[in-house]
TORDRENZA-63853 format. One line per field, with one value per residue (C-alpha): residue number from 1; residue in one letter; x, y, z. Coordinates in nm, 4 decimals, decimal comma. Example, Ala and Ser with C-alpha at 12.3 -4.5 7.8 and 13.67 -1.06 7.14 Angstrom:
<nodes>
pos	c(1|2) .
code	c(A|S) .
px	c(1,2300|1,3670) .
py	c(-0,4500|-0,1060) .
pz	c(0,7800|0,7140) .
</nodes>
This chain:
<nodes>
pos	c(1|2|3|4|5|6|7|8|9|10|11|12|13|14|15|16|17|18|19|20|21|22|23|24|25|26|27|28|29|30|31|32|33|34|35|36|37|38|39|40|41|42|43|44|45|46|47|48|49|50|51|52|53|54|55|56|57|58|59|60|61|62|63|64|65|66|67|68|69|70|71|72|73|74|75|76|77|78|79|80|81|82|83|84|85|86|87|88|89|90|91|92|93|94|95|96|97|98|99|100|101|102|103|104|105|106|107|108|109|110|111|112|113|114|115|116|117|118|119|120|121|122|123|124|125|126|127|128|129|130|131|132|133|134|135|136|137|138|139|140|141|142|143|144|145|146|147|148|149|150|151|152|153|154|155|156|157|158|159|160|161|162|163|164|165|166|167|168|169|170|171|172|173|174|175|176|177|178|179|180|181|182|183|184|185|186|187|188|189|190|191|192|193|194|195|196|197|198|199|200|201|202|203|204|205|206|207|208|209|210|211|212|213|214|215|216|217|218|219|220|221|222|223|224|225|226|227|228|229|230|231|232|233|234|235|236|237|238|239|240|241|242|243|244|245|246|247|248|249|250|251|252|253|254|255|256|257|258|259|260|261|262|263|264|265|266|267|268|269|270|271|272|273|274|275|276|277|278|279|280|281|282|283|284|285|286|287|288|289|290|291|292|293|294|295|296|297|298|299|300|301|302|303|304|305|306|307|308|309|310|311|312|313|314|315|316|317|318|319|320|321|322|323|324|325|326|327|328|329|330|331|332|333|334|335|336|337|338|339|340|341|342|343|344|345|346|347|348|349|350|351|352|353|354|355|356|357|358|359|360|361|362|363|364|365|366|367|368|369|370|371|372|373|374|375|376|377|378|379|380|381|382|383|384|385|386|387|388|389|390|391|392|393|394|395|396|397|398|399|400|401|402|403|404|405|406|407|408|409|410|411|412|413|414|415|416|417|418|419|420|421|422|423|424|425|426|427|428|429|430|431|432|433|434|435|436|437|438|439|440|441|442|443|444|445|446|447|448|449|450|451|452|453|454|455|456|457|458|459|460|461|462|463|464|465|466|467|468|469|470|471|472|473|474|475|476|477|478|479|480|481|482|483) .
code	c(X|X|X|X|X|X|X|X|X|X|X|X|X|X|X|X|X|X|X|X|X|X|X|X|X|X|X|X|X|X|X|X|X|X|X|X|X|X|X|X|X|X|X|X|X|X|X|X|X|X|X|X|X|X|X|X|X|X|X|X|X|X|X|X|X|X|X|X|X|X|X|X|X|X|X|X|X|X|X|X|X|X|X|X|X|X|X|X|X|X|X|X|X|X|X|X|X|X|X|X|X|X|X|X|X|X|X|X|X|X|X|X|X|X|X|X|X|X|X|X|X|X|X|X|X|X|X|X|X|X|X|X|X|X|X|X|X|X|X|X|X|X|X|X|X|X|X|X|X|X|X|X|X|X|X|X|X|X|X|X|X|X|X|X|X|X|X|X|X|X|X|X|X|X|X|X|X|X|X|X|X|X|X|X|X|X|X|X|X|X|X|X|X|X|X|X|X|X|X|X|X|X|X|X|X|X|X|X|X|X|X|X|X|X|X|X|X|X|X|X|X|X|X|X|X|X|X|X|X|X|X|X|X|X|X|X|X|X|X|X|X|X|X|X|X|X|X|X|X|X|X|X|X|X|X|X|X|X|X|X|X|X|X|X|X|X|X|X|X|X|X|X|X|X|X|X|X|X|X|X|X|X|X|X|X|X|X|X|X|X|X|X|X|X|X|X|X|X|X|X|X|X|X|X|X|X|X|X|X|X|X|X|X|X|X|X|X|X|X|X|X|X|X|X|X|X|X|X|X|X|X|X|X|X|X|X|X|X|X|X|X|X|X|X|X|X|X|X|X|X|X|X|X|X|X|X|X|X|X|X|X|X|X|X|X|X|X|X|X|X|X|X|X|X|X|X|X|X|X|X|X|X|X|X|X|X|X|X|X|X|X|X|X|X|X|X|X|X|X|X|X|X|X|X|X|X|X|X|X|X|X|X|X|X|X|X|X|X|X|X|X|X|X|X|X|X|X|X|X|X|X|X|X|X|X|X|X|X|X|X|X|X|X|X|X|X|X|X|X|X|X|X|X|X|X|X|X|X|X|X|X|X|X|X|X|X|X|X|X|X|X|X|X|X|X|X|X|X|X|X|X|X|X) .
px	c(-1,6544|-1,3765|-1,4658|-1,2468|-1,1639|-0,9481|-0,7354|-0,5081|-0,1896|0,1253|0,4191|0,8200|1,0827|1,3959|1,5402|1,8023|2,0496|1,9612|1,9790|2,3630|2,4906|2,3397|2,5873|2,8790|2,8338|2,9355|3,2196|3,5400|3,8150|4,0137|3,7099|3,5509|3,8767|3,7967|3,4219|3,5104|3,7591|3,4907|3,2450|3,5113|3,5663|3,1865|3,0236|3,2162|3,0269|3,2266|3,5756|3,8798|3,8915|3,7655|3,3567|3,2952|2,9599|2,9617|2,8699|2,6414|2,4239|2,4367|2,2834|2,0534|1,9311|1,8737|1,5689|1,5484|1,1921|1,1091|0,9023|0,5622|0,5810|0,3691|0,6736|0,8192|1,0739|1,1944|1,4374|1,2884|1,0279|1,2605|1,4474|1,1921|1,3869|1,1014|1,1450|1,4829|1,5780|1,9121|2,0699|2,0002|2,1919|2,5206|2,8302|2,8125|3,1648|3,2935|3,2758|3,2096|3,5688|3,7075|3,9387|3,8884|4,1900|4,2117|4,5157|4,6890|4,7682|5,0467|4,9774|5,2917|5,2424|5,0106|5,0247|4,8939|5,1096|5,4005|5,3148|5,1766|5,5827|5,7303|5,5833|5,6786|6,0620|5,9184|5,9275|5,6005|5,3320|5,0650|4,8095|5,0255|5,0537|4,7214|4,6004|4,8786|4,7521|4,3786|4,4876|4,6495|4,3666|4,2051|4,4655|4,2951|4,4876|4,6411|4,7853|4,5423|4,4155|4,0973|3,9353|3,9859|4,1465|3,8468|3,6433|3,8869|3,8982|3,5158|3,5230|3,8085|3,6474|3,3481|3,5448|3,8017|3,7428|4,0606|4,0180|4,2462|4,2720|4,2410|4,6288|4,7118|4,5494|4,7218|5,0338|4,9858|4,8843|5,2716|5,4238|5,2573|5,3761|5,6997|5,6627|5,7508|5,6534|5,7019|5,3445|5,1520|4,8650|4,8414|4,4298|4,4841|4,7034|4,8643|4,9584|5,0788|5,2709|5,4343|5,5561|5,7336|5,9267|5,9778|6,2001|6,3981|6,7158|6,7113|6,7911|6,6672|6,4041|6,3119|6,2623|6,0714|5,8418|5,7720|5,6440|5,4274|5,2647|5,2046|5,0946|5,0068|4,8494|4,5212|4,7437|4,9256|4,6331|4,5117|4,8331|4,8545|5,2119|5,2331|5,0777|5,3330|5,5902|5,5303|5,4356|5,7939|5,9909|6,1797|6,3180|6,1561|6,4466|6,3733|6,0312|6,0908|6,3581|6,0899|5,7932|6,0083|6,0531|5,6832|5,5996|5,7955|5,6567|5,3764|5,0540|4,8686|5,2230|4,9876|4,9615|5,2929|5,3309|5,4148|5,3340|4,9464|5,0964|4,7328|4,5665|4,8698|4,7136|4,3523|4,4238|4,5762|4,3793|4,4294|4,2590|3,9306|4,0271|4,3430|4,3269|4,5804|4,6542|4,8092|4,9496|4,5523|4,3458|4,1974|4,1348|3,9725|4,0187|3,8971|4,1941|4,0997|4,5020|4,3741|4,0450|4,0384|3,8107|3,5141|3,2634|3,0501|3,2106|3,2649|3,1974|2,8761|2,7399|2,8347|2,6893|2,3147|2,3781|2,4010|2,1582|1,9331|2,0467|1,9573|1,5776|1,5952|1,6352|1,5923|1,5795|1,5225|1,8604|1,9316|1,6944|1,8144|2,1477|2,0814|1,8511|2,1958|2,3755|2,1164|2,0877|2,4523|2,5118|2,2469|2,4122|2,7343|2,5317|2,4225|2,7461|2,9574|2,6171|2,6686|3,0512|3,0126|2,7461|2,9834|3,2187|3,0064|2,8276|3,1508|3,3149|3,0592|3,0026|3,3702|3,3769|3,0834|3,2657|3,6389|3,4308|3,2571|3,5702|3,7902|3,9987|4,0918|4,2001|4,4241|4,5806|4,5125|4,4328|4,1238|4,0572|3,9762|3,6836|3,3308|3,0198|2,9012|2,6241|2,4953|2,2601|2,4737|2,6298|2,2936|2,1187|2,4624|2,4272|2,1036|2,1828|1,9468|2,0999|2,1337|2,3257|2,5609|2,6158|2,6920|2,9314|3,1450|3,1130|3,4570|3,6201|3,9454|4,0743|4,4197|4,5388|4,9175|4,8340|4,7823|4,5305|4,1598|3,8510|3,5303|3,3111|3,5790|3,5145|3,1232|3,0459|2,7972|2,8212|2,8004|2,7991|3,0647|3,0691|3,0160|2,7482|2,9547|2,8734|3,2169|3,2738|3,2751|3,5911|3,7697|3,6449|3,8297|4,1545|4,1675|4,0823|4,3756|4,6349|4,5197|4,5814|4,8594|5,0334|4,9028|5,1480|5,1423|5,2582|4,9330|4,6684|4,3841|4,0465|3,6904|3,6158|3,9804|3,9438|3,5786|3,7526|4,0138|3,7789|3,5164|3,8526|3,9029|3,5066|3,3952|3,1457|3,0659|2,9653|3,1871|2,9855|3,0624|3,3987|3,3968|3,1923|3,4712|3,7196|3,6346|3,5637|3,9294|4,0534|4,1711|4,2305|4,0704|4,2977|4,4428|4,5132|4,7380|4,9236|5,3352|5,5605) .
py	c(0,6745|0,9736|1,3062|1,5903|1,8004|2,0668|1,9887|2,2075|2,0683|2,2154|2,0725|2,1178|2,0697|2,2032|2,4505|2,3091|2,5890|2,4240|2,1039|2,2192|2,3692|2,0360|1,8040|2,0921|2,0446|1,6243|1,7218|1,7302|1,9240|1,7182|1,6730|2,0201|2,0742|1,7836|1,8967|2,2891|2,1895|1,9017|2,2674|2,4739|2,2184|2,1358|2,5222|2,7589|3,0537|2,9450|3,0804|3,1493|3,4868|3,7689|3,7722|4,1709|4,3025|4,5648|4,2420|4,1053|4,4221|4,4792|4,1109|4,1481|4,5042|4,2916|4,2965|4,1108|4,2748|4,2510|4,5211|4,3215|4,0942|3,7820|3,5885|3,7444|3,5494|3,5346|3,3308|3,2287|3,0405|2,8144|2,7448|2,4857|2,1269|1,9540|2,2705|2,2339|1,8855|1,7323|1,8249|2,1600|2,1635|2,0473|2,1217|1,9634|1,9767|1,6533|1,4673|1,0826|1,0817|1,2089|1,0064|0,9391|0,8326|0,8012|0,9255|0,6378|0,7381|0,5507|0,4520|0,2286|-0,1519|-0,3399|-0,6319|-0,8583|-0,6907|-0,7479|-1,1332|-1,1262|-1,0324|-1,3075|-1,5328|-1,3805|-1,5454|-1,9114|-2,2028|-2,2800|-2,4145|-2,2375|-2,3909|-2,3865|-2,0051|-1,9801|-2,1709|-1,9643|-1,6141|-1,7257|-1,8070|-1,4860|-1,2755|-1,5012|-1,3675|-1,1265|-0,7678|-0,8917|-1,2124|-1,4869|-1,7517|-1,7854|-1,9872|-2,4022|-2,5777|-2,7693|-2,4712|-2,3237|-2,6500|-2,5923|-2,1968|-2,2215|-2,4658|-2,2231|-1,8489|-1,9627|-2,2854|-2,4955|-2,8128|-2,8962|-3,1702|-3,0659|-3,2336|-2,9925|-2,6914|-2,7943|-2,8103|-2,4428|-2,3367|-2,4334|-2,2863|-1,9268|-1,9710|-1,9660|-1,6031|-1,3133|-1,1656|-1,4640|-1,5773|-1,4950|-1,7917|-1,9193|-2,0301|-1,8769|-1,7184|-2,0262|-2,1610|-1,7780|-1,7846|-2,1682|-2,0009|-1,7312|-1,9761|-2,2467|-1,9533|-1,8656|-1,9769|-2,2626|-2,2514|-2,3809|-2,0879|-2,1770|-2,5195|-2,4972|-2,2092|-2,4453|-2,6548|-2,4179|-2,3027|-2,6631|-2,8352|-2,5124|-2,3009|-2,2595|-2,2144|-1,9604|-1,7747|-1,8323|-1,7007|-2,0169|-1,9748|-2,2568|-2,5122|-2,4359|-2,4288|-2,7677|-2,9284|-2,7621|-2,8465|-2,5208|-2,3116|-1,9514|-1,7789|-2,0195|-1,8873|-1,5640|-1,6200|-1,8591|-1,5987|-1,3290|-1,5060|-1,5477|-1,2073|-1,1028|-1,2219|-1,0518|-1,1834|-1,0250|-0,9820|-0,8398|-0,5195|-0,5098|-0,4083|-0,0533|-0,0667|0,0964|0,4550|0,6005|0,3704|0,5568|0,8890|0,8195|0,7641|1,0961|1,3353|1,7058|1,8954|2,1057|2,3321|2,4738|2,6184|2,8217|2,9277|3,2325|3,3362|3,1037|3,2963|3,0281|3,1410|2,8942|2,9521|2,7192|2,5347|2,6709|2,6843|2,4998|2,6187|2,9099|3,2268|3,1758|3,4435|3,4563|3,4915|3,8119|3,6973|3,5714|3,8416|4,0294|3,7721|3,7891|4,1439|4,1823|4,0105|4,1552|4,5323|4,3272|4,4017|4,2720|3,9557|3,7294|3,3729|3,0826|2,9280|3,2854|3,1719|2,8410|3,0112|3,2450|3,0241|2,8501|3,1287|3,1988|2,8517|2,7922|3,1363|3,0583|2,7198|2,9220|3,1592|2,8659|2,7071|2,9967|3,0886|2,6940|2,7411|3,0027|2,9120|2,6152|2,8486|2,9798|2,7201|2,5071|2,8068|2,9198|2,5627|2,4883|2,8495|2,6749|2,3498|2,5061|2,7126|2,4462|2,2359|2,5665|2,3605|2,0571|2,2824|2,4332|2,1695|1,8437|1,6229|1,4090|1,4568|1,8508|1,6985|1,8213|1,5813|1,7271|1,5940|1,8019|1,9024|2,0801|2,3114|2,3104|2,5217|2,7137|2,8158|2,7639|2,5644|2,1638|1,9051|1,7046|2,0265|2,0129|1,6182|1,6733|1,9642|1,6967|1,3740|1,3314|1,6726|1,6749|2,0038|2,0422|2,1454|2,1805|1,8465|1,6766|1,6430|1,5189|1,3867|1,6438|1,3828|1,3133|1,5830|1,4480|1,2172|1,1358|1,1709|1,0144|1,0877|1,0752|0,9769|1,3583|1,4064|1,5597|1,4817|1,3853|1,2923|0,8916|1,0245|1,1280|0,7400|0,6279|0,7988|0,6932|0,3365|0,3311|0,4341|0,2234|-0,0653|0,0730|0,0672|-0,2206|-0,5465|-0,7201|-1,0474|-1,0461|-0,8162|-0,6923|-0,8198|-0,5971|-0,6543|-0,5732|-0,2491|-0,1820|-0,1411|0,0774|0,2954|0,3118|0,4079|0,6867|0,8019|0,6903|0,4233|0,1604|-0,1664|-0,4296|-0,4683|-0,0769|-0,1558|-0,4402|-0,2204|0,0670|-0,1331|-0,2800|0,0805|0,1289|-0,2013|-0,3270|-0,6940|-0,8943|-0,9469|-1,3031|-1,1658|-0,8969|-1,1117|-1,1172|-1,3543) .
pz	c(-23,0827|-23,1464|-22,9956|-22,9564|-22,6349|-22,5076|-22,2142|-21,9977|-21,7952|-21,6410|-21,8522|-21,6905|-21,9940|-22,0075|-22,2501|-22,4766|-22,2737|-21,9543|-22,0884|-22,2036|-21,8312|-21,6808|-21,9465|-21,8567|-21,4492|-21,5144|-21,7133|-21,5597|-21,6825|-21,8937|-22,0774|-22,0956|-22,2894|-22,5627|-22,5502|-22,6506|-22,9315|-23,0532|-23,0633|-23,2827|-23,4885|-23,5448|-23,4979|-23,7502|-23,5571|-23,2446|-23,2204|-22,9856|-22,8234|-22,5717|-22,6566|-22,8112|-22,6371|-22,9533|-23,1869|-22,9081|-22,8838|-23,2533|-23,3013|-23,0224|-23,2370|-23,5369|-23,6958|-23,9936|-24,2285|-24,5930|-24,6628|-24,5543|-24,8968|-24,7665|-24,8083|-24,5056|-24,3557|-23,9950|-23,8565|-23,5377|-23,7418|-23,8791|-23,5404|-23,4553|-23,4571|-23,6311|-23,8985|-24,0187|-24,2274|-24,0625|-24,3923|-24,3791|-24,1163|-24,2201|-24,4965|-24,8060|-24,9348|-25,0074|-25,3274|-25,3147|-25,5258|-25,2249|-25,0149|-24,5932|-24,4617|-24,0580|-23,8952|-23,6997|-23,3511|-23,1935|-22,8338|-22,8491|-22,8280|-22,6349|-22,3831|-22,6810|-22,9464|-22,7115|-22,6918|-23,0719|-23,1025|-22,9478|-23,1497|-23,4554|-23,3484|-23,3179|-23,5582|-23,6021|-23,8551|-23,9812|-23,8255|-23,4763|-23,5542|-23,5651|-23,2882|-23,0742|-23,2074|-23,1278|-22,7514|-22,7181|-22,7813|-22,4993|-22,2389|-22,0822|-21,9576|-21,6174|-21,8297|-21,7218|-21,9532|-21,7881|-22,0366|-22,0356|-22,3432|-22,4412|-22,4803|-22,6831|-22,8833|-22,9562|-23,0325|-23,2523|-23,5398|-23,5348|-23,5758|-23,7403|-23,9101|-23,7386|-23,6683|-23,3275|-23,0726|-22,6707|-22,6783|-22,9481|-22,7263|-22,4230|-22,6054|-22,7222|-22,3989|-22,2899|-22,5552|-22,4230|-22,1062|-22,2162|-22,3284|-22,1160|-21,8483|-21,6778|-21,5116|-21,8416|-21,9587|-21,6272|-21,5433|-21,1729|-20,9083|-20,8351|-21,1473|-21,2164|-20,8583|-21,0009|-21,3481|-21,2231|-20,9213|-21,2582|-21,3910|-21,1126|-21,0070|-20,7993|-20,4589|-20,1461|-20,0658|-20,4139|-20,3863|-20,0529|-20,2032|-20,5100|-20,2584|-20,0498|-20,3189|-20,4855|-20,1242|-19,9059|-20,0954|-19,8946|-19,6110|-19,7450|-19,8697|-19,5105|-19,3520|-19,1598|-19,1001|-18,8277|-19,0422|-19,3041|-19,1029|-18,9656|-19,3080|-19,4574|-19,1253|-19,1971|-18,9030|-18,8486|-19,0407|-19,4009|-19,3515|-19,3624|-19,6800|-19,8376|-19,8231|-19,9109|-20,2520|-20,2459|-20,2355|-20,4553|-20,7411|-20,9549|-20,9637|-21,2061|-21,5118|-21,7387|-21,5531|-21,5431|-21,9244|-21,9344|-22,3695|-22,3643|-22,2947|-22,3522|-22,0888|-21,8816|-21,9737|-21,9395|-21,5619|-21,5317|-21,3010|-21,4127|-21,0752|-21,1436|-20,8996|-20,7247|-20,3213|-20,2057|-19,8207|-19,8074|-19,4552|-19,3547|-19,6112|-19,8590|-20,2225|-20,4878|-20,8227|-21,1483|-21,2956|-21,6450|-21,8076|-22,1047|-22,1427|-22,4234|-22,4051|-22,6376|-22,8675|-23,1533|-23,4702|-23,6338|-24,0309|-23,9346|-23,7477|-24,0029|-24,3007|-24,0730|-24,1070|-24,4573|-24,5391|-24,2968|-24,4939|-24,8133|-24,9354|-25,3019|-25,4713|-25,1347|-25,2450|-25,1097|-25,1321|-24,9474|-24,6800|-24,6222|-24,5447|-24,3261|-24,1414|-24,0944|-23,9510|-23,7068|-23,6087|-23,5582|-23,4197|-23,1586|-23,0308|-23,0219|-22,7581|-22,6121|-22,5545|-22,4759|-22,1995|-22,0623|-22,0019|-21,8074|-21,5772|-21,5427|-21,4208|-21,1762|-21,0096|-20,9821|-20,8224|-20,5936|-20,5152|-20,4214|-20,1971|-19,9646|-19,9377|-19,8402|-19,6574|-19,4627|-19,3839|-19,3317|-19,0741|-19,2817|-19,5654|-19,3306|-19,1243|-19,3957|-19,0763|-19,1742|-18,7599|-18,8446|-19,1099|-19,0089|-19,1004|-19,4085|-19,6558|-19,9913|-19,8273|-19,6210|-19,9561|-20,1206|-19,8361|-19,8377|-20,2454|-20,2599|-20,5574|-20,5712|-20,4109|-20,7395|-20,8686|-20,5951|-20,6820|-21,0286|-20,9043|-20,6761|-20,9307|-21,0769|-20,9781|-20,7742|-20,5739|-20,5678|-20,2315|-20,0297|-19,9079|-20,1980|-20,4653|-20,3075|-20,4930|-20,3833|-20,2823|-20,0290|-19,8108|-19,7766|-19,4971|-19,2567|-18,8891|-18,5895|-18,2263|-17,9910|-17,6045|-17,5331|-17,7651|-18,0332|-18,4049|-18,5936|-18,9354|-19,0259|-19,2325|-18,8787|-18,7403|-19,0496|-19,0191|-18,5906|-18,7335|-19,0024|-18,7403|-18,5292|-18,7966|-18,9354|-18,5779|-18,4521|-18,3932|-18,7056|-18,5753|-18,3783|-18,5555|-18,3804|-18,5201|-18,5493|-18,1610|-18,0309|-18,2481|-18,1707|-17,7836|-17,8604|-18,0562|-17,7619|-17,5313|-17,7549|-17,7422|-18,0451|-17,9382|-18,2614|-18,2582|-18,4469|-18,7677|-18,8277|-18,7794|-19,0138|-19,2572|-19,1978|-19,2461|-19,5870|-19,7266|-19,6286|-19,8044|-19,5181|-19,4911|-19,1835|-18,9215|-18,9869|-19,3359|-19,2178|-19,0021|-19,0856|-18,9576) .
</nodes>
């Protein structure tokens, strides 16, 4: 049975403006910039330059009337996104004669266009090229093969239609690692660790740490010294000569390709914000060098204008376009609205934090670090806590101490043995001295540096140590151990 009511109900949705300063607060820098020049290039009512309040009050003025013919048209009406036809929205001016060619960027060559290379100078079949080229694009970006030859074997008739033998495979296999870097194709770190000693010179320490790694390896991963010691019988002094060869070698030679110059790049962190101490007075400012001033356009304030002056021969072709103009003019507002309540927020945001750890910024001790949670900042701004987490996610502060992450400066706290609450980050920073000064030839474990902690006041039981000391990437103790 259908029957028809009316119904009431509170409804929260966001604006697409607030929907646009949420998407800004993630952003970091480096990619605010890409995001504004993706805008110019996509928005023509977006430009470069100081916004002109004269062309903002004149639009706000507007009103657009047609002499109250029934056909009245305003553009708010057609604003509506279930209104306006997707390609209403967009330039038609290409022909389907026209031509799309991609601009090749050159990144410089790759790990597997470096190997790809090398096997350009062998004598090989066809069919052995092939096979070759296949378990290259199997070696993964740190130069392991980590895939086994029969699978290979299997794969290979499938995408490519070669028929091959596992003897074949394995005989390929070799052939790769023969190509530089030296270590490259290997299945783990100890065939990887055997390639690279197979090249070297021989020696003695070269021949003994052939052996270790063949017979010993669990040991040596271990840091059993003694046991290989004994198993060697090699005096302290080879030891040292034979792990120094050890440890020098690379175990992951596919990170050591320097070709991919924009994986280089992407890692680059360009700092959201810049502190300065002058004479102790801290002053935050936005690290906005490459971001460009934004307004309206001009030509199409002036094009709504016109036609808004115009009271004959409206069509609907006339319409369409000006419906256009408002709609793009209005996401230009939008944008220009949503970078600069970026701005803002970031900034006021940043203010409570340097504020908050005034004495860190000022002496760059990790000791000086107050517990602080975002919480903390959000009852400062008064901004919600998940504003204040989008404000910290990947931004970095530059400082005269170096360049910091935001979310390092949040911890939580804990209580001292005179009932003071310190940061976890201070516990940290007493617990990597203590490691980093400890006596490596006999390493203190999580108990031993549970102790000294507790003589220094901070009283935590070993499994917070432990968990500490992971956070840190810090090795347990037998794993630190030199000879």
């Amino acid at each position: 049975m259908l029957k028809q009511q009316l119904q009431q109900k509170l409804q929260q949705k966001l604006s697409p403006a607030q929907i646009q300063v949420i998407k800004m607060l993630e952003v970091p820098t480096l990619e605010l910039e890409e995001r504004i020049r993706q805008e110019l290039e996509e928005n023509p009512a977006l430009e470069e330059g100081a916004e002109m309040d004269k062309e903002a009050e004149e639009l706000e003025d507007l009103n657009i009337d047609d002499g109250g013919n029934n056909d009245d048209f305003d553009p708010e009406e057609y604003m509506a996104d279930d209104d306006i036809p997707d390609y209403k929205l967009k330039a038609n001016n290409t022909s389907k004669d026209d031509k799309h060619e991609d601009i090749p960027f050159s990144i410089g060559m790759t790990f597997h266009e470096f190997l790809l290379d090398q096997v350009g100078l062998l004598q090989l079949s066809d069919q052995e090229r092939l096979i070759i080229e296949y378990v290259i694009g199997n070696i993964d970006d740190e130069g392991y093969l980590r895939r086994t030859a029969e699978a290979m074997v299997d794969d290979i008739v499938f995408q490519a239609g070669i028929q091959t033998t596992n003897e074949e495979m394995y005989r390929i296999i070799d052939i790769v690692r023969q190509l530089d870097p030296a270590g490259v194709g290997a299945t783990n770190l100890q065939e990887c660790l055997l390639l690279q000693l197979e090249r070297k010179k021989h020696c003695e320490e070269v021949e003994f740490a052939i052996e270790l790694i063949k017979e010993y390896f669990e040991e040596f991963s271990k840091k059993h010294f003694d046991k290989i010691q004994k198993g060697l019988d090699i005096d302290d002094e080879m030891l040292k000569d034979v792990m120094n060869e050890i440890i020098h070698l690379n175990p992951k030679p596919g990170n050591a390709w320097g070709g991919n110059i924009l994986e280089k790049s992407m890692s680059t962190i360009v700092p959201d914000f810049i502190l300065e101490n002058e004479d102790g007075q801290l002053s935050v400012s936005l690290n906005n060098a490459n971001i460009p001033e934004l307004r309206v356009s001009s030509t199409y304030n002036e094009m709504l204008q016109d036609y808004a002056g115009s009271k004959e021969n409206r069509s609907r072709e006339m319409k369409d376009a000006v419906m256009f103009v408002k709609q793009k003019i209005d996401s230009a507002r939008w944008f220009i609205d949503a970078i600069k309540q970026r701005q803002q927020t970031l900034l006021s945001t940043m203010i409570a934090i340097v504020d908050f750890q005034h004495d860190f910024f000022v002496e760059g001790d990790d000791t000086y670090l107050k517990p602080m949670i975002l919480k903390d900042i959000a009852d400062i701004t008064g901004y919600d806590i998940s504003t204040i987490s989008r404000v910290s996610n990947s931004k970095y502060i530059q400082t005269e101490f170096g360049v910091y992450p935001v979310k390092y400066f949040f911890s939580e706290s804990m209580t001292n043995d005179s009932g003071e609450e310190v940061s976890t980050r201070e516990i940290k920073k007493i617990l990597q001295d203590c490691i980093d000064n400890e006596d490596k030839k006999r390493p203190l474990n999580d108990d031993a540096l549970s102790e000294v902690l507790k003589t220094k006041g901070y009283l935590i039981a070993r499994r917070t140590v432990a968990k500490y000391r992971e956070q840190l990437n810090i090795p347990v103790a037998r794993l630190r151990k030199e000879i």
